[in-house]
VEXLOSE-203344 format. One line per field, with one value per residue (C-alpha): residue number from 1; z, y, x. Coordinates in Angstrom, 3 decimals. Layout:
VEXLOSE-203344
nulum (NUM  ...)
w (Z  ...)
v (Y  ...)
u (X  ...)
//
This chain:
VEXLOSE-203344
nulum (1  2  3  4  5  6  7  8  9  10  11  12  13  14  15  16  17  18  19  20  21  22  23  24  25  26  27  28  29  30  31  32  33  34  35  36  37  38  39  40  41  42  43  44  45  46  47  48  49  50  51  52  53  54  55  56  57  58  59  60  61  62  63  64  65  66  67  68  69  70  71  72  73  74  75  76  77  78  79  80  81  82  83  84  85  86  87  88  89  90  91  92  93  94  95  96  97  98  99  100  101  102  103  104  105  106  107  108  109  110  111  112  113  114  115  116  117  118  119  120  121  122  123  124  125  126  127  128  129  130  131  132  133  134  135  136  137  138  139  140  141  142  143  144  145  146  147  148  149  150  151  152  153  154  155  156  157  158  159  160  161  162  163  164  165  166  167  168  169  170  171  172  173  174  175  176  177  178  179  180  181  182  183  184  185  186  187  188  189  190  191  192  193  194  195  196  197  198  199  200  201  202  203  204  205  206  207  208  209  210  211  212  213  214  215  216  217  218  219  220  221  222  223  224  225  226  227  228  229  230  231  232  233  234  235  236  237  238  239  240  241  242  243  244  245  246  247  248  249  250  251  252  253  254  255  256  257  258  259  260  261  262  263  264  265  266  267  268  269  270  271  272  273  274  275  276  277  278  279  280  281  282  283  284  285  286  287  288  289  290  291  292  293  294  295  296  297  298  299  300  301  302  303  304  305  306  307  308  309  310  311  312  313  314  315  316  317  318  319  320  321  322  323  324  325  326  327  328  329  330  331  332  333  334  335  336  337  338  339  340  341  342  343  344  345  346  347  348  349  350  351  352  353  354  355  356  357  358  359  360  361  362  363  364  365  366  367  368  369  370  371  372  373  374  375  376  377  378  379  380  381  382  383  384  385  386  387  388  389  390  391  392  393  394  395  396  397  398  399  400  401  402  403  404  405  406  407  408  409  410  411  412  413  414  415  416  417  418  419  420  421  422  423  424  425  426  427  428  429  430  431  432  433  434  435  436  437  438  439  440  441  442  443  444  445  446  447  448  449  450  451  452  453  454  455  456  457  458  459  460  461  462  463  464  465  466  467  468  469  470  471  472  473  474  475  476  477  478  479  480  481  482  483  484  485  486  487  488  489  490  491  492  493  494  495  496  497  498  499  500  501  502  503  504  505  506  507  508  509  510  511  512  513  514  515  516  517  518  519  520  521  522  523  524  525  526  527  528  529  530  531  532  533  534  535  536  537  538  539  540  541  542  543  544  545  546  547  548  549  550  551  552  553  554  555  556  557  558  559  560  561)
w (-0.080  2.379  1.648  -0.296  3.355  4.976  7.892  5.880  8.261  8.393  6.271  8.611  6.754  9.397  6.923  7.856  7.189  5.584  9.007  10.748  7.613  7.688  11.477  9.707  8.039  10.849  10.160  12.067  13.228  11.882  14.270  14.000  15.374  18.105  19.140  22.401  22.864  26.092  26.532  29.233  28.027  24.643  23.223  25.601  26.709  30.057  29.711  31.297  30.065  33.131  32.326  29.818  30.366  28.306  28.079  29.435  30.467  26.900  26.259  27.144  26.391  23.926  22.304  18.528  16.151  17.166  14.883  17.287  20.067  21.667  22.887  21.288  22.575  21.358  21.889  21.914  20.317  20.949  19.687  22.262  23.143  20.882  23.305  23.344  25.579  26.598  28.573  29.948  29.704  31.084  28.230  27.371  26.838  23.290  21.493  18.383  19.943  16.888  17.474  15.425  16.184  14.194  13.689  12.167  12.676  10.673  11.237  13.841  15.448  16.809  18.547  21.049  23.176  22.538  18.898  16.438  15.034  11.929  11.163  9.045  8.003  7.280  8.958  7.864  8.358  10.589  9.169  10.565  11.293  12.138  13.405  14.936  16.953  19.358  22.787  24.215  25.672  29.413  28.362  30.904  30.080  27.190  26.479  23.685  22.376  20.587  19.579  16.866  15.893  16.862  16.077  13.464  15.255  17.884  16.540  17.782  17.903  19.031  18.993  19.497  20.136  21.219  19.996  21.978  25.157  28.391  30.482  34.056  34.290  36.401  36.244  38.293  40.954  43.169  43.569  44.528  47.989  48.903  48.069  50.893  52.189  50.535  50.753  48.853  47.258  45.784  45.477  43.291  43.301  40.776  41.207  43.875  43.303  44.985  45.608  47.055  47.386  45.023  45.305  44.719  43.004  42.432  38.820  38.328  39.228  35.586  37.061  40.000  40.399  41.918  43.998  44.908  47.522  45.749  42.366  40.045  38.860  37.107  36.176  35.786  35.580  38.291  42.028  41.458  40.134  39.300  39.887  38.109  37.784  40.966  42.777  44.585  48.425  48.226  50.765  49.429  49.896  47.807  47.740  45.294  44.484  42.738  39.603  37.603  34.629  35.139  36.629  40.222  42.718  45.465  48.978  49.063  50.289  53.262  52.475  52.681  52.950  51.293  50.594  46.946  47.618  47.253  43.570  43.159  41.273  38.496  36.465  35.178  34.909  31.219  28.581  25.120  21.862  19.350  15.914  13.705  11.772  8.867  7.304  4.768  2.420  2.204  1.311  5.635  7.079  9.014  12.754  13.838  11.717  12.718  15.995  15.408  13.480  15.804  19.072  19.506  21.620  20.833  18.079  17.516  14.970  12.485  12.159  14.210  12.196  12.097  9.838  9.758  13.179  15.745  14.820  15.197  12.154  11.259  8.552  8.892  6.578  7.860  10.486  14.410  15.203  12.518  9.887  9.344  11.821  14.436  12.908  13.084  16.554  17.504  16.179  18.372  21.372  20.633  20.049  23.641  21.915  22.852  20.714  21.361  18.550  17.100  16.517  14.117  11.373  8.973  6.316  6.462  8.762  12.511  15.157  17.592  14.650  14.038  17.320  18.403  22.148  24.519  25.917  22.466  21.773  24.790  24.031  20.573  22.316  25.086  22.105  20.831  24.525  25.448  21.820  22.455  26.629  25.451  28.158  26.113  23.364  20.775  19.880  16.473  16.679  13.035  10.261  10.543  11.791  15.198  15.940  14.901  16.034  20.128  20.444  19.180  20.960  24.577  23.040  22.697  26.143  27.785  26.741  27.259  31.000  30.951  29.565  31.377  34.828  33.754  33.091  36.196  34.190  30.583  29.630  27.184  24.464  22.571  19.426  17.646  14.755  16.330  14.799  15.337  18.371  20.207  20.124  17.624  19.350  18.628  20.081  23.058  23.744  23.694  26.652  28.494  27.620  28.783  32.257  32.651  32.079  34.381  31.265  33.538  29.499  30.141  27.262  24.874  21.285  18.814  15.349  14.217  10.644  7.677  9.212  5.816  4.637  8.126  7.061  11.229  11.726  14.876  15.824  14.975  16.751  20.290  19.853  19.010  22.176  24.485  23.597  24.318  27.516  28.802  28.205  30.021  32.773  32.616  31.984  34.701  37.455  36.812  37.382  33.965  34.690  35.254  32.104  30.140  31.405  29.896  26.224  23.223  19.747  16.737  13.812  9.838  8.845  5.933  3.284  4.992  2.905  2.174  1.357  4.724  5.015  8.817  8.287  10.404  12.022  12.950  14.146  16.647  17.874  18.390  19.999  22.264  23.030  24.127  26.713  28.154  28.733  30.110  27.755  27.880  24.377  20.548  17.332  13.628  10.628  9.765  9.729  6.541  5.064  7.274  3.917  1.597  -1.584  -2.065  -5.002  -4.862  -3.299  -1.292  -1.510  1.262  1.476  1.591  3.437  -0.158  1.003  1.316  4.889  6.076  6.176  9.363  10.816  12.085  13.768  15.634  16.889  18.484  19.946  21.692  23.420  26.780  28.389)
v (-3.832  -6.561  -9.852  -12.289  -14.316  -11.059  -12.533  -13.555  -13.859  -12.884  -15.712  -17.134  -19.649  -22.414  -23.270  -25.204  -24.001  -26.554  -27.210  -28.505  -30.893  -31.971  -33.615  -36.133  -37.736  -39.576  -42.836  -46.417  -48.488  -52.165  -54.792  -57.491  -57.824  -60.252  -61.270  -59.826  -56.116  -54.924  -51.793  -51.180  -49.583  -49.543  -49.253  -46.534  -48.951  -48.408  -44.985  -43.373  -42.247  -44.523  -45.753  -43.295  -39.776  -36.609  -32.828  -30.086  -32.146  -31.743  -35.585  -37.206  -40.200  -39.969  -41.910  -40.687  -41.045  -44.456  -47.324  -50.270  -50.902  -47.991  -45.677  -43.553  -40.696  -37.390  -34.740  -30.992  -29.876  -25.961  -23.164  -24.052  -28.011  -31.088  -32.778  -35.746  -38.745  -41.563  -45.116  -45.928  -50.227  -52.844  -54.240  -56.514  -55.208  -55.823  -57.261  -55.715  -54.623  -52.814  -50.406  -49.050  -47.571  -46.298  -42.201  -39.718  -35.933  -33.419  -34.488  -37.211  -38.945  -42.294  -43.452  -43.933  -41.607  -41.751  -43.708  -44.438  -42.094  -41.814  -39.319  -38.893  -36.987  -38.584  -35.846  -37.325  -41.067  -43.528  -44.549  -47.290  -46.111  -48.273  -48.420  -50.700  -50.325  -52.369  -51.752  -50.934  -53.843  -52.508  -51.271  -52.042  -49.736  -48.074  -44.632  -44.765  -41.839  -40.138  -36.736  -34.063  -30.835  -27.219  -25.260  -27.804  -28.848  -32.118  -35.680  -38.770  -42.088  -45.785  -49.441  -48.681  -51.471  -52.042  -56.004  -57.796  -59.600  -57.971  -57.177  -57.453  -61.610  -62.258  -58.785  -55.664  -56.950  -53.917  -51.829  -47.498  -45.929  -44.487  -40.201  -38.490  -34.661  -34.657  -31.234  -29.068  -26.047  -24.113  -24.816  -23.615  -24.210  -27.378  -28.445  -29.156  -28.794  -31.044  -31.390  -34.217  -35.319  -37.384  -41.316  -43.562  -46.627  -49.126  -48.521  -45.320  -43.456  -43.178  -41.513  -40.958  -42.037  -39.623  -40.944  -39.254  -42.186  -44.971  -43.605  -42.458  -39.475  -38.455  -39.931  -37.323  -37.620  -34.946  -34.015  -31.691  -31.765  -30.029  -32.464  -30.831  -31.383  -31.687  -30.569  -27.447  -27.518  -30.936  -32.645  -34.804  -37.214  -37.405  -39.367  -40.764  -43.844  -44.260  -46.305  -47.790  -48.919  -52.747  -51.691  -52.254  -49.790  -47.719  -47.894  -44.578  -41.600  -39.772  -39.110  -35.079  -34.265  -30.925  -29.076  -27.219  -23.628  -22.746  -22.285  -18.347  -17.964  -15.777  -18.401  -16.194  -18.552  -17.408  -20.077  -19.118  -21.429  -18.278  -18.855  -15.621  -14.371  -11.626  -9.838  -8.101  -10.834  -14.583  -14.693  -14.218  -17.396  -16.630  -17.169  -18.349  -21.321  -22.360  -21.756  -24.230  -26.571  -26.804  -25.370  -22.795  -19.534  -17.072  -15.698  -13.198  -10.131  -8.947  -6.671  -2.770  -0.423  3.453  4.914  8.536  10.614  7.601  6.387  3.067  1.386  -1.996  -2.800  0.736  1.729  -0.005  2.175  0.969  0.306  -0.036  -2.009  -5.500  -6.422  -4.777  -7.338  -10.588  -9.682  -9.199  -12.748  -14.287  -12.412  -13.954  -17.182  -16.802  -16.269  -13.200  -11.666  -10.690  -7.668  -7.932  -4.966  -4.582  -7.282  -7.616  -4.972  -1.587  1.613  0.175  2.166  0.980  2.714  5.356  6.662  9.482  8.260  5.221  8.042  8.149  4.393  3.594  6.312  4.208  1.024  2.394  3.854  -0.407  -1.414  0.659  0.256  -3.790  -4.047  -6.180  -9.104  -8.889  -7.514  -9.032  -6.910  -8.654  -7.156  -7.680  -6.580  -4.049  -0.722  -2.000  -5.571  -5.180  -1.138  -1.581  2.130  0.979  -2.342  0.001  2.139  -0.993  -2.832  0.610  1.893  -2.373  -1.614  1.516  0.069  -2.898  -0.682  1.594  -1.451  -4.523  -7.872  -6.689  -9.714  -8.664  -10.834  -10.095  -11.937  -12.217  -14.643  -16.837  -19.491  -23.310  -23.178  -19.874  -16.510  -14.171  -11.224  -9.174  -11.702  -12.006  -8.657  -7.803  -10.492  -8.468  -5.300  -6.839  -7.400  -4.150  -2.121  -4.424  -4.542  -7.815  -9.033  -12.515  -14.417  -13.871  -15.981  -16.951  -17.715  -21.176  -20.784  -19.133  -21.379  -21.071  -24.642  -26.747  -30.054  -30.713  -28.463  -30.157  -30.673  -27.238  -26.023  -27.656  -26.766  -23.028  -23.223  -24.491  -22.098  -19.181  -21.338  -21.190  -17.222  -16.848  -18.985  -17.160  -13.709  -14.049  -16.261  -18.509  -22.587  -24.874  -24.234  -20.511  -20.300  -22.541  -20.690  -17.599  -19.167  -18.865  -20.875  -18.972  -21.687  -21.501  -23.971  -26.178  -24.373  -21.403  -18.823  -21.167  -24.268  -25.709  -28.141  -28.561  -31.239  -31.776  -34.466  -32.282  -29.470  -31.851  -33.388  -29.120  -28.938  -32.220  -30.753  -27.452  -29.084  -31.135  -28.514  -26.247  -23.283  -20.273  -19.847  -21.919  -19.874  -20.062  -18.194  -18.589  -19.518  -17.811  -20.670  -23.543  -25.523  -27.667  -27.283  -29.523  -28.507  -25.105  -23.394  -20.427  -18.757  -16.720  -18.441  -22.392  -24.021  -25.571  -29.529  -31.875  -31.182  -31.200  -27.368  -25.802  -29.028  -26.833  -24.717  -28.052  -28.962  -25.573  -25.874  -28.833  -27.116  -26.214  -25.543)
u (-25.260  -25.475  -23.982  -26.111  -26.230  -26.145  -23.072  -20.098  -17.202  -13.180  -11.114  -9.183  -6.793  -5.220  -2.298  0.898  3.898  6.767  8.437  5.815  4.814  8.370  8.011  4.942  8.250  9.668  11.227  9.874  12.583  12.299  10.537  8.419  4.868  3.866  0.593  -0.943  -2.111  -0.277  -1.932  -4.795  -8.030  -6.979  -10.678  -11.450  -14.381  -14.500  -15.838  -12.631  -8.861  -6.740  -4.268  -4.163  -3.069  -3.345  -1.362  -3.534  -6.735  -7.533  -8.455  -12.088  -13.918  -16.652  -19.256  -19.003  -17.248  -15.841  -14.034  -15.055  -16.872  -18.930  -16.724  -12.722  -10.317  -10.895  -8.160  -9.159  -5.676  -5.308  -2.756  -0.586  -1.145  -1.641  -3.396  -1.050  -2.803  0.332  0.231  3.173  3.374  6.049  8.204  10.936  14.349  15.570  12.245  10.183  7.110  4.161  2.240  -0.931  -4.266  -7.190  -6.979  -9.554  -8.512  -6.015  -2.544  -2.433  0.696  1.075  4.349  6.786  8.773  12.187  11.981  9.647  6.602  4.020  1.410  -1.571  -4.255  -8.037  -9.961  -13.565  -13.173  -10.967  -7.337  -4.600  -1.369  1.118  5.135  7.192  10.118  13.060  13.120  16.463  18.976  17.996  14.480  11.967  8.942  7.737  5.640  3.018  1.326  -1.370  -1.276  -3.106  -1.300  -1.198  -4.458  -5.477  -8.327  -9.985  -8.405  -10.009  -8.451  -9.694  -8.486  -5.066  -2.762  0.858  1.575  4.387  5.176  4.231  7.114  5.588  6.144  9.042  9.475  8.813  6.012  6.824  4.529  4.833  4.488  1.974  1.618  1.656  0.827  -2.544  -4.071  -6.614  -5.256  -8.872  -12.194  -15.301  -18.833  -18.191  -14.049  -11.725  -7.926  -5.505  -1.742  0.462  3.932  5.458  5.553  9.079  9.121  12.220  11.504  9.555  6.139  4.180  0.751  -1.241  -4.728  -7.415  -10.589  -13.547  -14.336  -14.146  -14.728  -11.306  -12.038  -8.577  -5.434  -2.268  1.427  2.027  1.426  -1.784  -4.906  -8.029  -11.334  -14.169  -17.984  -18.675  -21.772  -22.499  -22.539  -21.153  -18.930  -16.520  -13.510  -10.653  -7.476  -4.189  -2.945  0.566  0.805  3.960  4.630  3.965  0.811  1.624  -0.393  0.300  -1.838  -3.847  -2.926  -4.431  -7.862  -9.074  -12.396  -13.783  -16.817  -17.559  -18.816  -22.482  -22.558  -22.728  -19.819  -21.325  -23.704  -26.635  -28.916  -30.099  -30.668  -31.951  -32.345  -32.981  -32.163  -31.988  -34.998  -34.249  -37.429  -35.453  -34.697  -35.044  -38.773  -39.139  -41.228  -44.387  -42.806  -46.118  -45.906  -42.318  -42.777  -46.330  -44.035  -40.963  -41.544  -39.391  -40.154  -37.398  -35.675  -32.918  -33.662  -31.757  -30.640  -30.449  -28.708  -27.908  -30.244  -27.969  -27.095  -27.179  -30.985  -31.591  -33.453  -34.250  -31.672  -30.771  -33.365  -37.160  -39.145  -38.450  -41.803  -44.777  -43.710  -42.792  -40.292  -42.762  -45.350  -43.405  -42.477  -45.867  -46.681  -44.131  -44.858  -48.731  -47.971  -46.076  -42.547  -40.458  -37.209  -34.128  -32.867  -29.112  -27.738  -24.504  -23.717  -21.289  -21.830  -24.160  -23.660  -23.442  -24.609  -21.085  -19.301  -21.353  -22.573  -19.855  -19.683  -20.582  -23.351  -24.630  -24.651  -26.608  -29.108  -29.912  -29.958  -32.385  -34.961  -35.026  -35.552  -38.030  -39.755  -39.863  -39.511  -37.012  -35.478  -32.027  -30.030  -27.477  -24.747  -23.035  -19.638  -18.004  -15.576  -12.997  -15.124  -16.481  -14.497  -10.906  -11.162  -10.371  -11.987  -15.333  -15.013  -15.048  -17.733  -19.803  -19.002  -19.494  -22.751  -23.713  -23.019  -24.730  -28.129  -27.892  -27.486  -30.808  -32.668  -32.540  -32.516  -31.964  -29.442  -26.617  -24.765  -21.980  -21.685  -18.156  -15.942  -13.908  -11.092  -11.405  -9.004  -11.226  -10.943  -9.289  -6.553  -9.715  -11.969  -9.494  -9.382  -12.975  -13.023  -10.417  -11.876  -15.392  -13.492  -11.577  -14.534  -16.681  -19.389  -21.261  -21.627  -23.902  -23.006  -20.297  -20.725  -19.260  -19.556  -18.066  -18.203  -16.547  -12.720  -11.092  -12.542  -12.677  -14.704  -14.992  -17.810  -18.589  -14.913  -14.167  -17.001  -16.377  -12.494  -13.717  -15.965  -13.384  -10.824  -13.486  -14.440  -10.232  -10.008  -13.057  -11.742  -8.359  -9.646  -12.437  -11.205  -14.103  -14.953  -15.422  -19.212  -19.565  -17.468  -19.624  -22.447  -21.227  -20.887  -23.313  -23.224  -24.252  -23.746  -24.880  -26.862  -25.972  -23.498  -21.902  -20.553  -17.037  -18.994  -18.587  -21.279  -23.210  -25.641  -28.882  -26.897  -23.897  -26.116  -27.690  -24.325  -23.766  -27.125  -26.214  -22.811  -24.206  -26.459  -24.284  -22.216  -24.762  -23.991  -26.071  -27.505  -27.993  -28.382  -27.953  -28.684  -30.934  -34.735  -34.990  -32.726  -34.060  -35.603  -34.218  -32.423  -29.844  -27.414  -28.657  -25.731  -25.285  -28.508  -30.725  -33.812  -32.559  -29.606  -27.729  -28.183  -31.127  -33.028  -36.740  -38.307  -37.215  -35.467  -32.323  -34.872  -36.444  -33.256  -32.243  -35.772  -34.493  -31.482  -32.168  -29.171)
//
């Protein structure tokens, strides 16, 4: 028997073990405050991260959550990065200097290379931290730092303040020479990447400055870069500038002029907002009235199963055409709507499991698309029997690339759990297998749900999405945008199945993200539960929290991609 929510996910626990717990205890020297803030863009007000710079490209500038003013730092930490984000300042040799700055995130670090550190974790709401420290009897220049922890999802911090006496007057007034051998290594339809030899400085280079004309565009502490959302078929000029650590800068480099390719790079142009409908439980909504009510044109069915010997079945068990699923299809389709099936799920008899060979598979999927003339097709790759085999996984990709070859512009979506960071090793290597077998899948997504108790949903959901967007990237060969236009979102709406809670207000922050990252597709399940019923729990025909009726479903209407 199905699930009472019908798509309960793998627990995936993101526990720390007792070593890395034992770095938060790092002990401040002594120091004592003094009264101006020596840092540079230490709101992150001026909508960019110079002076600031970050591991891995993983830091941005964002405009919620903040602590003051309009804008903070958010760091995308990942398995393998914590997304620390430095400044390197002038100082005075052998004076207390403090440092603090407002945090919000699971296990965030503030401090200094080379001394003094603190750590905490507030992952719903802003907390100070604070340490001070002595600078050294020859100390010149300082590194501050911001950093979250391995896999434990994005931190954000703001207002972030080093107190003490500058150390540029009367100091260092020289400033860097100027990079040189500026050339352009790659280019994409949307990026540029760039290399240069290194600067000197009488004291010491602490980033490099990158213009596209007159605009900076990135600041990094090496001699390459990777400038990305550009335009396609757009000429442009780029060029460095050396920085140090009292803030002197270099002259600019040579300037070199490129052009961004034509934009082909594998994009597929398909953009879908198609929340999941279920007709066999949940008291199934009349589509025609949410569509009336929110706008939306497509949904995704649930759910194709094998109904014995490779048949496809609606819930394994409803007739294909006929009954009601044919009916609420129908009334989409008239009210100028169009569906795209699922087939798979977590529980029942799959057909990717049950179907002896890829042959066979596609056979069953071809007897849906030709029942429907369906545009696309959802496969829900779950559990232990068709995700987590590798055998099945192939059988799946394969017969995708056989069906999508017999029909010209059938669009095919894999849909898969994920962890907060990105893919699973299952998830990653249905990506590879995707690419080995040259399955052309158009949008792989995932489901950002079901963490092990993540309170982030909408932290843990852009961290989940820009791990899947890096193996696509590294998998594929592909820009930041074809990658992004390869991703799908497939959320739960309000209480998911371990009481994680994603509000209206998160869900549209999801919805926000997704379009301005161009993604290919926004779901949830699911419209059955789209209505309010706050302290009801975990039920199948209302969401669990207080929410206008279908007000998830008018907010994936309003993703277009």
């Amino acid at each position: 028997m199905r699930h009472i929510l019908g798509r309960p996910r793998r627990r995936l626990l993101a526990l720390l073990g007792s070593a890395a717990l034992a770095l938060g205890g790092a002990v401040a020297l002594p120091g004592t405050a003094q009264a101006a803030n020596v840092l540079t863009n230490p709101g992150f007000e001026s909508g960019g991260l110079s002076p600031w710079t970050c591991t891995g490209n993983l830091g941005s500038v964002v405009s919620s959550p903040v602590h003051g003013g309009s804008k903070a730092l958010q760091g995308a930490v990942s398995s393998s990065d914590n997304a620390q984000c430095s400044q390197t300042v002038a100082v005075k040799p052998n004076t207390a200097y403090t440092l603090s700055g407002w945090v919000r995130g699971s296990y965030v670090y503030l401090g200094v290379d080379g001394g003094a550190s603190t750590w905490t974790t507030s992952p719903s709401a802003y907390s100070q931290l604070s340490v001070s420290f002595t600078t050294g009897a020859a100390q010149t220049s300082a590194t501050v730092y911001v950093h979250g922890w391995y896999a434990q999802g994005t931190y954000y911090a703001d207002d972030v303040q080093l107190d003490g006496p500058g150390g540029s007057g009367g100091g260092d007034t020289q400033a860097p020479t100027a990079p040189g051998g500026l050339t352009s290594t790659g280019k994409s339809s949307t990026s540029v990447s760039l290399k240069w030899n290194a600067a000197s400085d009488n004291v010491g280079v602490t980033a490099y400055d990158v213009y596209a004309g007159s605009n900076q565009v990135l600041s990094v502490s090496g001699t390459s870069a990777t400038v990305g959302g550009l335009s396609p078929s757009t000429a442009y000029t780029f060029s460095v500038k050396a920085r140090d650590a009292a803030g002197n800068v270099s002259a600019a480099s040579n300037s070199v002029s490129v052009t961004t390719d034509t934009g082909t790079g594998g994009g597929t142009g398909f953009k879908q907002a198609a929340p999941y409908l279920y007709e066999g439980w949940g008291d199934p909504p009349n589509p025609g009235t949410v569509m009336s009510a929110t706008g939306v044109k497509w949904f995704t069915m649930a759910f194709v199963l094998d109904s014995g010997g490779c048949n496809p079945a609606w819930d394994g068990s409803r007739a294909l055409t006929g009954g009601a699923d044919q009916t609420a299809i129908n009334q989409i389709r008239s009210a100028g709507g169009d569906v795209v099936p699922s087939f798979g799920g977590w529980q029942g008899s799959k057909l990717g499991a049950n179907c002896s060979s890829a042959a066979a598979l596609a056979g069953a999927l071809q007897k849906v698309i030709d029942a429907y003339s369906l545009k696309a097709i959802d496969m829900d790759i779950e559990n232990t029997d068709e995700f987590e085999n590798e055998a099945v996984q192939a059988r799946i990709l394969t017969a995708l690339k056989t069906v999508k070859a017999n029909n010209p512009g059938l669009k095919t979506i894999v849909t898969f759990g994920t962890t907060t960071t990105g893919p699973t090793y299952y998830g990653n290597r249905l990506i590879e297998q995707a690419n080995s077998l040259g399955a052309g899948i158009d949008v792989f997504t995932i489901m950002p749900f079901d963490f092990g108790g993540g309170s982030d949903m909408y932290g843990n959901t852009v961290n989940a999405a820009e791990g899947l967007k890096n193996k696509l990237k590294s998998t594929f060969g592909w820009d930041d945008a074809t990658a992004y236009s390869h991703i799908g979102i497939s959320g739960m709406n309000g209480l998911s199945d371990q009481q994680e809670n994603t509000t209206p207000a998160i869900w549209t922050q999801i919805r926000d993200w997704a379009n301005s990252h161009h993604i290919a597709r926004l779901a949830y399940w699911s419209v059955n539960r789209d209505r309010p019923c706050p302290g009801g729990g975990v039920v199948s025909n209302c969401s669990g929290i207080s929410q206008n009726t279908w007000q998830f479903t008018s907010i994936t209407a309003g993703f277009t991609g």
